[in-house]
Every structure is written in C-alpha cells, then in structure tokens.
N, C-alpha and C positions, 0 to 999 in steps of 0.2 A: 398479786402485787402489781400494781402501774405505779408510772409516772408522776403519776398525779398523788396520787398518798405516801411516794418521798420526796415529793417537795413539799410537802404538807408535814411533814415529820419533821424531817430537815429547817424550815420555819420555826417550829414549835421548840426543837431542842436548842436554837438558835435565841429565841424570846424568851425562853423559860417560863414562858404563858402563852395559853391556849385563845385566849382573846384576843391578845397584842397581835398574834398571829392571823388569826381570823380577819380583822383589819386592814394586815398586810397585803393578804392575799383576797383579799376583796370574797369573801368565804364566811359564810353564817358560822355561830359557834358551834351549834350541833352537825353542820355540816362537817366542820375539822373534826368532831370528837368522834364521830362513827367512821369517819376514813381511817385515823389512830385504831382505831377499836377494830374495824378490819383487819388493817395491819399486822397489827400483834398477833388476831386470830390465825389469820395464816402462817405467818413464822410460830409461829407457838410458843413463842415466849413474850416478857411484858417489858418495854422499851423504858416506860415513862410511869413515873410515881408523885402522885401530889405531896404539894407541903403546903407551909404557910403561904409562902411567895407565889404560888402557883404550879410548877412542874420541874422535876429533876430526871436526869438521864442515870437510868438503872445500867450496871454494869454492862448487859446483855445490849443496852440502850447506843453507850460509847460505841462497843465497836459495831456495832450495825448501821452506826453516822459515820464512822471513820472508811468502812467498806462501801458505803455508798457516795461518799464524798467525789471521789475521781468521776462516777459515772453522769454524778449532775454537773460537775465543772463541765465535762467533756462535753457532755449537751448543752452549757451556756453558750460554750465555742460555736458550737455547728449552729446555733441558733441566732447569732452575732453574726457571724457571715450571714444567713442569710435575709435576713433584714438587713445590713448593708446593701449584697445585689438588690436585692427590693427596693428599698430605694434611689440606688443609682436608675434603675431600669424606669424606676414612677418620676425622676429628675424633668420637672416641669417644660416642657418644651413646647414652643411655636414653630405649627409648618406651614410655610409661605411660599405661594407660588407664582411666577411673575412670565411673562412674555418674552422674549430674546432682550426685547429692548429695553422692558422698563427692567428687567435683571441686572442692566449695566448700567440704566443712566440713572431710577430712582432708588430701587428697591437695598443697596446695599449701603447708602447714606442712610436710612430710613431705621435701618435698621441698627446700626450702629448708637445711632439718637436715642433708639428704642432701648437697648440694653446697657446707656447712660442710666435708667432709672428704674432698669430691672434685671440687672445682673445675674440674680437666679436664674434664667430663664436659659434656655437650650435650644438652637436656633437653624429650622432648615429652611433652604431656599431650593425649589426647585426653579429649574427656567425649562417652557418648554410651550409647544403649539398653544395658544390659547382652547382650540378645543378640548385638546387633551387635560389640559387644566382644570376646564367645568368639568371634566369626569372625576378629576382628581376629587375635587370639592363635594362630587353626589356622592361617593363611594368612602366619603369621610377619610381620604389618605391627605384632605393639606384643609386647615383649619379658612384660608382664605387668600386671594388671592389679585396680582392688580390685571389684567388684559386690555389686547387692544384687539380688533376685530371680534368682539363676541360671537356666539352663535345663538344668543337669547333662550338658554333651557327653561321653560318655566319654572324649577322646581329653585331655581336659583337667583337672590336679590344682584341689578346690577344698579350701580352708583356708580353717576357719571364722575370722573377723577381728575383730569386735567384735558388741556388742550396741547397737543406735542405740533410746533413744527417740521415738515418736511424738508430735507436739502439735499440739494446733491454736492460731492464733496470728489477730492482727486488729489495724490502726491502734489509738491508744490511747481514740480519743474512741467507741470501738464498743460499746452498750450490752451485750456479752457479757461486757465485762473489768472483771474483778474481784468476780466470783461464781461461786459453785461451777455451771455447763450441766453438764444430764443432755445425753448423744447423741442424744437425741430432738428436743431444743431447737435442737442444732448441724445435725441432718437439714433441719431447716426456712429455713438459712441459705443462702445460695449459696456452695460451697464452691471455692477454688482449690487446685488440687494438680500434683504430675507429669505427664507423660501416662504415665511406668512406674508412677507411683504408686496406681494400681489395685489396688495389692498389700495398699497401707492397706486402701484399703472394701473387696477380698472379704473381709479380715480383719473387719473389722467387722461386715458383714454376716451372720457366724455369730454375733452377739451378737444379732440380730433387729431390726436396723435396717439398712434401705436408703440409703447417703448416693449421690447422684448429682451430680458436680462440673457446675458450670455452666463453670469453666475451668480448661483442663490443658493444662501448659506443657513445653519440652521442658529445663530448666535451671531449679535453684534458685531464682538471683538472678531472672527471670523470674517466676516465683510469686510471691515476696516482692515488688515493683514491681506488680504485677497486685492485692498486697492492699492494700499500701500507697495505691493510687492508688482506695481501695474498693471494688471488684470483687467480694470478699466475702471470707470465711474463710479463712484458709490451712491445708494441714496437711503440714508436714514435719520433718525428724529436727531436734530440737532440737539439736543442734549447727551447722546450717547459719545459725540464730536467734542466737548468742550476742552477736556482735557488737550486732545491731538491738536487739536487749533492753536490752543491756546500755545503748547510745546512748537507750534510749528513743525509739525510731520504731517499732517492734514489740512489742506485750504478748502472753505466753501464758496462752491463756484455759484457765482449769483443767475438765478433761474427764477425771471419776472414771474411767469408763470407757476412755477413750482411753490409760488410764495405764499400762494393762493391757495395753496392744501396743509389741510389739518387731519389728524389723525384722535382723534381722543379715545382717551384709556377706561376703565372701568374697575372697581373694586367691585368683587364677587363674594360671595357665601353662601350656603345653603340657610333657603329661608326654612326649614322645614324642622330645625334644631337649632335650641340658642346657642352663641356662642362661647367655647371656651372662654374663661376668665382673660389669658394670655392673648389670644388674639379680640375680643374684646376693648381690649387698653390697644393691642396694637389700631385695630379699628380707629380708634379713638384719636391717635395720632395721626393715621391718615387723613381723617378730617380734619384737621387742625390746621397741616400742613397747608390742604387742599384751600382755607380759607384766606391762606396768607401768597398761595398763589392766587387763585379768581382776583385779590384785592391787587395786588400789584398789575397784573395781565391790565384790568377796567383803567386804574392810573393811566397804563402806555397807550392804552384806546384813546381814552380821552385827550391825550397829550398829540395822538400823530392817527388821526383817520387815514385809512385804506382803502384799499378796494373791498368790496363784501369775502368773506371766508367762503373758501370750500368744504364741505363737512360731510362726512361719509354719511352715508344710508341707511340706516339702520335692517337688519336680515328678516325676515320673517323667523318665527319661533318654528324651528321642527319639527314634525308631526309626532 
C-alpha cells in the first residue's frame, strides 16, 4: 500500500469515475485501474463496483475512505508548509555590491527607483573593499556590482560608470572654510579619508604633495562622523556630502587643486555567466541613469571649460 494508490482511490471515490480521475491526476486510465486493482489485492477486499455512471464505493469501499481521510488531509498540511518555505526561500532576490562610497551616495536611490517597478523583488546590498567585491562577483555571492578603484580580474566585465568629484570638506566653525587652501595648507591638516581611499593621495601625490591621513575609515558615514566630531579634514566624492552641505553640518573647503581629481566608478559582473533576470533589469537601469548623467556632465563642459581632469590610472590585470 503507498501513497500514491490512496490518492488515487481517494480521486476515484471522489469522481465516481475512473477517467474523470485519471485527468485529474494527470494519470493514464490503465495506469489508475491497475494501482485500484493493486490496492484491493493487498487489503483483500473490493473497494469499488461498476455501474452505469461509472464506479460506486462498496461498503468495505466507505470506511477505507473515511480511515484514510485524516492521513491524506494531514499530508496536504505538511506538504502546504512546505512549498510555502520553498517559496519564501526561491523569493526572487537581487544582490548588489557597492564601494564605501557609491553605497551612500548612488547605490540606495538606485535602488529604491529599481523596486518602484519591481516590487517583487528582495534586495541586498553589500558595501565593502572593492577588491573584495570582484571576489564577491567570481564566487557568484552578489549578482553585480558598482566599484571604484578596480583591480581589473579578467574573468570580470568593467563598465565605466560615472565620473565622481573629489573634495575636501570640515565642520563649519574650521578656520579652512570659506577661503580659497592651496594643498600644501590642506597637507598640514590632519586628514580623514577611506581606508580604499588611498586612491585620492597617490593621485595627489603626483601633483608633489604628500597628504598622509591621520584617520581612515572603512564606510563613508564613518568619515563624515570622524569629521564632524573634529578629527580633522575630510576627503570624499562630493556626492556622499550633499545631504550634510546642504543641512549645514558639513562645508566644502575649496582646494584649486583637489578640483582637478576625479575618481570614476565601474559596474562589474562576471562575464563568464549571463545575467540573472533581476539584476539584468537592474543593469539596465544603471545604464540609463548613467546616460542621463554623461548628458548633463558634457552640458556643464560645454557651458564652463576648465582646467584638463585628473583621471586615475588604470592597474595592470593580476597575474
């Protein structure tokens, strides 16, 4: 006796035909009649009797429906939970990994956007070293992700993403703000930065000044709190600032020099597997976004020439 040929009974006594049944349960006809026909042989008596209409439940028939009844409800139960866990567990999710900075200044507007128009959707963000991140990406724990400083892994697509300004920034009462500092002034200062953020002062450091941070944090908000509470200097992509500026708790101290550096970002994935559906679409929105910045940025070009940009160096690929 299984499972399987009392639900198969169970059906049949239910239809009071052996076809309708068969239908139901997606079951050939002779496939239902010989599981019946087992059935009976093993209890050794005879459940079900033909008529006109198709099949009636023999005495013997009722209570061997009414005895089994409990034990297939009981099994609908346990079988309803667990296709629910199943499904909360298969609950469509994107995992998204972003850099200290682009974690606070793009990746959580971006994402908010994103599940205006996909609600279903389950959503992690990690923030963390960009190296650590392309690991993230080869070892398939985050679907994609935005970076700045890459390490160029071959096995991984980078698309260039935006262009981030550099600034340095300081509480409002800090005698740096509101006059033009040479970098030699701002060298003298004790400075707060990233701990990726190295990336600034080697950059700097080809302009002939040495900055050495007194403290380097591993997350934006981190830094800012670190300056805020006067620690010293800050220096990060003006867009992780706007909020503080704008509030007036943070002023950006203007550094002619500093003006001159750019840092740009990268969207990552592994070329080596297509993309989830979910991050896909997400993709898709980062491009978009991305087009509507380049178009603005070339606008302010064209509107106010500068001095030529500074623009990081791209690493050699690792062996």
């Amino acid at each position: 006796m299984t499972l399987h040929q009392l639900r198969i009974f169970e059906r049949v006594a239910r239809d009071f035909n052996i076809t309708g049944a068969s239908a139901a349960l997606h079951l050939s006809q002779p496939t239902v009649s010989l599981q019946l026909k087992l059935l009976q042989q093993e209890c050794g008596v005879k459940f079900l009797s033909r008529n006109s209409h198709g099949v009636e439940l023999t005495r013997e028939g009722r209570t061997f429906l009414e005895s089994i009844a409990p034990i297939l409800r009981q099994l609908e139960i346990v079988e309803a939970g667990f296709n629910a866990n199943q499904k909360a567990r298969q609950t469509k999710s994107l995992l998204v990994g972003g850099s200290p900075s682009m974690s606070v200044s793009l990746l959580p507007q971006l994402l908010m956007a994103f599940r205006k128009t996909h609600p279903e959707f389950r959503f992690v963000l990690e923030t963390n070293d960009s190296r650590v991140l392309e690991r993230r990406i080869l070892d398939t724990r985050l679907d994609i992700a935005v970076v700045t400083n890459p390490s160029y892994f071959p096995m991984i697509v980078y698309e260039p993403y935006r262009r981030h300004k550099v600034v340095a920034f300081a509480p409002p009462n800090c005698p740096l703000v509101g006059r033009v500092v040479k970098l030699v002034e701002l060298a003298q200062s004790p400075l707060v930065c990233l701990t990726a953020g190295n990336i600034y002062l080697a950059e700097l450091s080809k302009l002939g000044v040495q900055l050495n941070p007194a403290v380097q944090c591993g997350a934006a908000d981190a830094v800012k709190a670190s300056v805020y509470k006067g620690m010293g200097v800050g220096i990060l992509h003006r867009e992780c600032l706007e909020n503080d500026i704008a509030a007036g708790r943070l002023k950006q101290i203007r550094v002619p020099e500093l003006e001159k550096l750019e840092v740009h970002s990268y969207i990552i994935y592994d070329e080596r597997k297509p993309l989830a559906p979910s991050a896909q679409r997400f993709l898709e929105l980062l491009r978009q976004k991305r087009k509507i910045t380049t178009t603005r940025s070339n606008q302010k070009s064209t509107l106010n020439k500068k001095s030529p940009v500074l623009r990081m160096s791209p690493k050699a690929s690792p062996s």
